[in-house]
DOKE-968247 format. One line per 2 residues: their letters; for each residue x, y, z of N, C-alpha, C, O. Coordinates in nm, 2 decimals, m for minus. Each point is the difference from the previous one (the first is absolute). Example, Ala and Ser with C-alpha at 12.3 -4.5 7.8 and 13.67 -1.06 7.14 Angstrom:
! DOKE-968247
as) 1.32 m0.57 0.78 m0.09 0.12 0.00 0.09 0.12 0.00 0.10 0.00 0.07  m0.14 0.11 m0.14 0.09 0.11 0.00 m0.08 0.11 0.08 0.05 0.11 0.01
! end
This chain:
! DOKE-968247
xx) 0.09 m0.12 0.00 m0.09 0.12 0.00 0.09 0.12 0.00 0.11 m0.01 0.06  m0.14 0.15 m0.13 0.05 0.06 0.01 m0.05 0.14 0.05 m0.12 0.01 m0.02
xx) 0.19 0.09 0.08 m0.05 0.09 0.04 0.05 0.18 m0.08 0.12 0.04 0.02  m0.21 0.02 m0.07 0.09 0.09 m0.05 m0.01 0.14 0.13 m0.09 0.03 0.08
xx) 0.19 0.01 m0.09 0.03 0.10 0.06 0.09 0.11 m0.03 0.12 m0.01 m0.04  m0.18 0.13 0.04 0.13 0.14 m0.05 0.09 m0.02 0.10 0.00 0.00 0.12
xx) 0.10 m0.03 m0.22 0.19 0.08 0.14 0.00 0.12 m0.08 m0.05 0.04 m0.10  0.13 m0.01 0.17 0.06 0.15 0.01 0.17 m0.05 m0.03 0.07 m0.05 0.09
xx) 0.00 0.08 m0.22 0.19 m0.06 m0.02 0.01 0.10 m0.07 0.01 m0.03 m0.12  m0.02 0.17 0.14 0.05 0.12 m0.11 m0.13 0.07 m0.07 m0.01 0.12 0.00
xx) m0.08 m0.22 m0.04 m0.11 m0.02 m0.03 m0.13 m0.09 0.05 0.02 m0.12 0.02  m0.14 0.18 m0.02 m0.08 m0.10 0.01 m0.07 m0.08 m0.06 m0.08 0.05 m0.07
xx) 0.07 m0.19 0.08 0.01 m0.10 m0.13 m0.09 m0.12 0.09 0.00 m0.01 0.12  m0.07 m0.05 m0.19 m0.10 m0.12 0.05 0.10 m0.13 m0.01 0.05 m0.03 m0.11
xx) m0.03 m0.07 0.24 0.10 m0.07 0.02 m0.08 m0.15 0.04 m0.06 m0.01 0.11  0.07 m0.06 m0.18 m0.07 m0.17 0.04 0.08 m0.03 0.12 0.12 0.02 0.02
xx) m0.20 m0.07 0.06 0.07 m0.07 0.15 m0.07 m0.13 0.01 m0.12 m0.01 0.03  0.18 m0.08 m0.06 m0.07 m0.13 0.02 0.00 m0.08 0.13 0.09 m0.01 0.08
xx) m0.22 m0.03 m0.06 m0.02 m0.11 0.13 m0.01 m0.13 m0.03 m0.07 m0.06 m0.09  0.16 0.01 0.18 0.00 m0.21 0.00 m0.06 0.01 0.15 0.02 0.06 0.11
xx) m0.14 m0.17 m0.19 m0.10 m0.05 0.13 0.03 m0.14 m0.02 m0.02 m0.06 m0.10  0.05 0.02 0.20 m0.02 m0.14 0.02 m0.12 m0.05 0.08 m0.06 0.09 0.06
xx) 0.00 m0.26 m0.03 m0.13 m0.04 0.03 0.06 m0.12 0.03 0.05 m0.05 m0.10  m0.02 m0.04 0.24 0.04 m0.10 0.06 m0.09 m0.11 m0.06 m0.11 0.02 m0.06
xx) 0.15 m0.10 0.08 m0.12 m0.13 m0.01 m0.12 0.01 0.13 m0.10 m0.08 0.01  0.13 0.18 0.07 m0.11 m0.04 0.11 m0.04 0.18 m0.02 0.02 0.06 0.11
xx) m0.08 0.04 m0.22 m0.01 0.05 m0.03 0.06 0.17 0.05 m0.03 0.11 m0.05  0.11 m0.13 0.12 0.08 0.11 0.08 0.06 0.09 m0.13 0.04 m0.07 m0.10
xx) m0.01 0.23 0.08 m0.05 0.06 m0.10 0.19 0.09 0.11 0.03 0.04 0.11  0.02 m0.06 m0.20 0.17 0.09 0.02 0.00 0.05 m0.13 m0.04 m0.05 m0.10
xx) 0.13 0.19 0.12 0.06 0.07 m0.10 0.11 m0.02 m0.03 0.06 0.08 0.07  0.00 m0.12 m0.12 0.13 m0.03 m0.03 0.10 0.08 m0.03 0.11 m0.03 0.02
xx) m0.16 0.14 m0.10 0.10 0.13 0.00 m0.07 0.08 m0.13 m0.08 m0.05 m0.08  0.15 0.22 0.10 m0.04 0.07 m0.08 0.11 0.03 m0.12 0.11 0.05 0.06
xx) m0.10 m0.06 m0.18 0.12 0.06 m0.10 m0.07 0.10 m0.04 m0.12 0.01 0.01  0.23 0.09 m0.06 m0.01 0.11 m0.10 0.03 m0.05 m0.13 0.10 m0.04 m0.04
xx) m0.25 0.05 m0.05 0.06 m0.03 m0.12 0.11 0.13 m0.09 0.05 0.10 0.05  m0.05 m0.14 m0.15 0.06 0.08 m0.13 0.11 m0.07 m0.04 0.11 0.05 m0.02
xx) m0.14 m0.15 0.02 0.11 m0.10 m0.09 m0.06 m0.05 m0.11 0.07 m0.07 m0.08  m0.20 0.09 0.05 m0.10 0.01 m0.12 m0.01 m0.18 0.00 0.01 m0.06 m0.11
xx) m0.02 m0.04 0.24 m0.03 m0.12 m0.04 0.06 m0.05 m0.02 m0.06 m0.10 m0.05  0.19 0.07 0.05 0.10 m0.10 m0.05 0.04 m0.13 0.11 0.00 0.00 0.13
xx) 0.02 m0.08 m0.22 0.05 m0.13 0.05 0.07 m0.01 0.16 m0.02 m0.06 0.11  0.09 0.14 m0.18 0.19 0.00 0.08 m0.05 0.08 0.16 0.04 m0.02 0.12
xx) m0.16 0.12 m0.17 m0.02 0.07 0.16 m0.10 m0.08 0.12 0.01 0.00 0.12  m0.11 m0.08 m0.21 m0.04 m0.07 0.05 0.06 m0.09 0.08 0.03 0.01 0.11
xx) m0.02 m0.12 m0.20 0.15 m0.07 0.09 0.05 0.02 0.10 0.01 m0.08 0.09  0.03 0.22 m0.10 0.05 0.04 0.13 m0.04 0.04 0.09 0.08 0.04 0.08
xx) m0.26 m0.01 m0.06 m0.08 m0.01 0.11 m0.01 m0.10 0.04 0.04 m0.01 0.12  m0.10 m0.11 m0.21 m0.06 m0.09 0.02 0.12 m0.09 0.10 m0.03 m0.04 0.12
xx) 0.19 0.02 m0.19 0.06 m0.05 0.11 0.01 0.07 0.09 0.01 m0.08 0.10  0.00 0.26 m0.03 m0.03 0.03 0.08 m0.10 m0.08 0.09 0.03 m0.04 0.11
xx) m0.15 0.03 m0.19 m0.07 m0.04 0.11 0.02 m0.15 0.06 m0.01 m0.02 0.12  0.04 m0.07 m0.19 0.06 m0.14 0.01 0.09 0.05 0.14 m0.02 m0.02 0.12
xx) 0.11 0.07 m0.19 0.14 0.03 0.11 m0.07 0.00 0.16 0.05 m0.07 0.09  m0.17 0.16 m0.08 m0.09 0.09 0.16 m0.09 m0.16 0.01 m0.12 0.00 0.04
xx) 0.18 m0.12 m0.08 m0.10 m0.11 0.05 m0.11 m0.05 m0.07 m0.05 m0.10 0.05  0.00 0.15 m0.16 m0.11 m0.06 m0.08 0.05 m0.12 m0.05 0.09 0.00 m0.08
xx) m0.15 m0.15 0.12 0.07 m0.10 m0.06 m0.06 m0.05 m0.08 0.05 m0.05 m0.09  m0.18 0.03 0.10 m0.08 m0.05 m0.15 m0.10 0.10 m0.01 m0.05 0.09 0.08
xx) 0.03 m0.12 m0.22 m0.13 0.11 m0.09 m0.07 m0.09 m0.12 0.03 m0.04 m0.12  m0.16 0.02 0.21 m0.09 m0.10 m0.10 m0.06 0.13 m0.13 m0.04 m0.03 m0.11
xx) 0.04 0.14 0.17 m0.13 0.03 m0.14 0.06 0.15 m0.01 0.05 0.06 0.09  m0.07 m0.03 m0.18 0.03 0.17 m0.01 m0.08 0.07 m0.07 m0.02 m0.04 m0.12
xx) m0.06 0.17 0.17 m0.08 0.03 m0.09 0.09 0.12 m0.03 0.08 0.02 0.09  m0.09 0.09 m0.23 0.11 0.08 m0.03 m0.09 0.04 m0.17 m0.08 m0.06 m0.07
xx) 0.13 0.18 0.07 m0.09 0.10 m0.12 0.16 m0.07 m0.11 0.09 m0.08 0.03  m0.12 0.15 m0.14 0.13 m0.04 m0.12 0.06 0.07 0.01 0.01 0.06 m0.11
xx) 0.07 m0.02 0.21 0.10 0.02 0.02 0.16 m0.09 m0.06 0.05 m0.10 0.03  0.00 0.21 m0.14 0.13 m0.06 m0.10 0.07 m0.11 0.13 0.03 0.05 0.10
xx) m0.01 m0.16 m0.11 0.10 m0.07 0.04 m0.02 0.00 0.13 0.09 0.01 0.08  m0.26 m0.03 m0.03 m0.01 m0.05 0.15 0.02 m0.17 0.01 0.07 m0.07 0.07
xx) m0.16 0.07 m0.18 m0.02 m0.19 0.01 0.07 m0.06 0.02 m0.01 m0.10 0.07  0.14 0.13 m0.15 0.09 m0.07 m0.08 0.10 m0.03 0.16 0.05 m0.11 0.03
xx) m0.05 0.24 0.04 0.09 0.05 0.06 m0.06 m0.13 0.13 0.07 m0.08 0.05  m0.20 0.10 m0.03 m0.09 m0.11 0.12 0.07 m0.10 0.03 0.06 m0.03 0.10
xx) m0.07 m0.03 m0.27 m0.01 m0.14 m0.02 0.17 m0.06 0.02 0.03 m0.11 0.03  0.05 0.25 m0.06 0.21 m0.03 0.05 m0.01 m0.03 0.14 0.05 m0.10 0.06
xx) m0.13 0.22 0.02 0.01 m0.04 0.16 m0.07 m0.11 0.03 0.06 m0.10 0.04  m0.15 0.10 m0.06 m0.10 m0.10 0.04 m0.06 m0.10 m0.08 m0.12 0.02 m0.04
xx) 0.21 m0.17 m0.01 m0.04 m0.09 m0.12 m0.17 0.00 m0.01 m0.08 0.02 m0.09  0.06 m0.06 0.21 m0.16 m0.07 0.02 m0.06 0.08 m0.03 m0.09 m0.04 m0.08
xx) 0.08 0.16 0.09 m0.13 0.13 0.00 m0.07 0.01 m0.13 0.04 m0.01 m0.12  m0.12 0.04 0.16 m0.14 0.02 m0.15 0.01 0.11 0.04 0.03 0.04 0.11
xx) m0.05 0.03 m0.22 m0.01 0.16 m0.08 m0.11 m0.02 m0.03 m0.03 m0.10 m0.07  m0.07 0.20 0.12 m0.17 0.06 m0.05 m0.01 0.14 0.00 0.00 0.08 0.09
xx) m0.02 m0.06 m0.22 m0.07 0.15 m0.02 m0.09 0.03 0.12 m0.07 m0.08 0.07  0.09 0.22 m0.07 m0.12 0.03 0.13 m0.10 0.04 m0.11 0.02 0.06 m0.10
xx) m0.13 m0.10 0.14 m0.15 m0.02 m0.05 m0.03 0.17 m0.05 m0.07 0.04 m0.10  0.11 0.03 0.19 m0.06 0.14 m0.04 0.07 0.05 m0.10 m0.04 0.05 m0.11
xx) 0.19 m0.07 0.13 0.04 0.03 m0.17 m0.05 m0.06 m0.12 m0.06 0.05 m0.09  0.11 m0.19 0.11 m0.08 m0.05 m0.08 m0.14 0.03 m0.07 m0.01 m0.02 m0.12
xx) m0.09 0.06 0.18 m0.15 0.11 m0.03 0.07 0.11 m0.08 0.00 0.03 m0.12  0.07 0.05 0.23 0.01 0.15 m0.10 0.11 m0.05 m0.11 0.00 0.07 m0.10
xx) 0.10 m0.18 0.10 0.06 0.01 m0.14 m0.10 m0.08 m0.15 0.04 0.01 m0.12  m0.15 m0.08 0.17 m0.11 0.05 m0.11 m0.08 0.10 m0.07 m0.03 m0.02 m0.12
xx) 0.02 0.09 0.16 m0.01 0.15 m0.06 0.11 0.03 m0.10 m0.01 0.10 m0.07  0.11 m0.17 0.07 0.05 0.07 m0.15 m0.04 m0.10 m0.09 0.02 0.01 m0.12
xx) m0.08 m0.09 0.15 m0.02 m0.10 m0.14 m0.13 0.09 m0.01 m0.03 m0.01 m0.12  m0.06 0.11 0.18 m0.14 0.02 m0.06 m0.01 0.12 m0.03 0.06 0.08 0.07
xx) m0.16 m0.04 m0.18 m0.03 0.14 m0.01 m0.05 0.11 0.11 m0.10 m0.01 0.07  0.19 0.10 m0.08 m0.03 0.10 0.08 m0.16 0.04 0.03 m0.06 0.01 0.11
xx) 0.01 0.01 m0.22 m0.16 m0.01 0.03 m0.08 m0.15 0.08 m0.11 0.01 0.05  0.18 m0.10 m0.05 m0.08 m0.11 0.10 0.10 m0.02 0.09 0.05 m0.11 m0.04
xx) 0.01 0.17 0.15 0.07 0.02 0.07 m0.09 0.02 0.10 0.02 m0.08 0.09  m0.14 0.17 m0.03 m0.11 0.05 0.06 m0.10 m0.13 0.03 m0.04 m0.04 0.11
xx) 0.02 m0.02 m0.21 m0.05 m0.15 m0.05 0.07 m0.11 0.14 m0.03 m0.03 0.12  0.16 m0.01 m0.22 0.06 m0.07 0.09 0.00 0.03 0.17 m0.06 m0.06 0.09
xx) 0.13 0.13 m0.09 0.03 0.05 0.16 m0.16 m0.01 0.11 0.00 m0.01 0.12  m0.11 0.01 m0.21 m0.16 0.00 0.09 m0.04 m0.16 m0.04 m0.10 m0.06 0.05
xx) 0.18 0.00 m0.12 m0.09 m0.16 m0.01 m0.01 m0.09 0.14 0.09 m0.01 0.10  m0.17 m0.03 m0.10 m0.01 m0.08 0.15 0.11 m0.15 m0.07 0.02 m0.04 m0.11
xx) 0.05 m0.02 0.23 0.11 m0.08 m0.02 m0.09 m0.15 m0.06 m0.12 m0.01 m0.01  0.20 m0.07 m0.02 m0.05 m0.12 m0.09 m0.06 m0.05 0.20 0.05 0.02 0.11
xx) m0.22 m0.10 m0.15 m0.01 m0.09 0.08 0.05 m0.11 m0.01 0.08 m0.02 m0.09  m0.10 m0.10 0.23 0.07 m0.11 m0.03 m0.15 m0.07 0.01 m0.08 0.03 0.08
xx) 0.06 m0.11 m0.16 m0.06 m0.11 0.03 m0.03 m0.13 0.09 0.10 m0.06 0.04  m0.23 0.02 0.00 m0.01 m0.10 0.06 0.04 0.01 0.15 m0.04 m0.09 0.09
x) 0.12 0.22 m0.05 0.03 0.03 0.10 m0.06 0.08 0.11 0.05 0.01 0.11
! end
């Protein structure tokens, strides 16, 4: 998740601050730390959170949820062999809207979600 925020470095400029949440198996909800982005996504920086976070004790990671961020996955799957990579669901929604016309955009966004059947 990211958070934007104005800093103040000479100028003032809107700055991604990313949050790692982690969720225990017995549903316990820790932060794991905050980065400053502007590495624009790359592999190599990730990496070097993610073993940060390894390093402070995280020893397995069953599931990760994560927007498309350049070279998160990739980066997961070096630390952590086991881990599934899942789009988070809400990107996933809003990165539909570029496949559709601007005019049924208003459409989309008000449709009631697919029912399930039988259930």
């Amino acid at each position: 998740m990211a958070i934007r925020v104005k800093v103040r470095d000479g100028q003032v400029t809107n700055k991604a601050f990313y949050v790692g949440v982690g969720v225990s198996v017995t549903g316990e909800r820790d932060i794991l730390g905050i980065w400053a982005g502007g590495s624009g996504g790359v592999a190599k920086y990730w990496l070097a959170v993610l073993d940060e976070v390894k390093n402070r004790g995280v020893v397995n990671v069953f599931i990760t949820v994560c927007d498309g961020l350049r070279g998160l996955p990739e980066s997961i799957n070096q630390v952590w062999k086991e881990a599934t990579v899942q789009t988070c669901v809400i990107h996933l929604l809003r990165n539909t809207f570029r496949y559709a016309a601007l005019q049924d955009w208003d459409a989309i966004s008000q449709s009631d979600p697919p029912r399930v059947r039988g259930g």
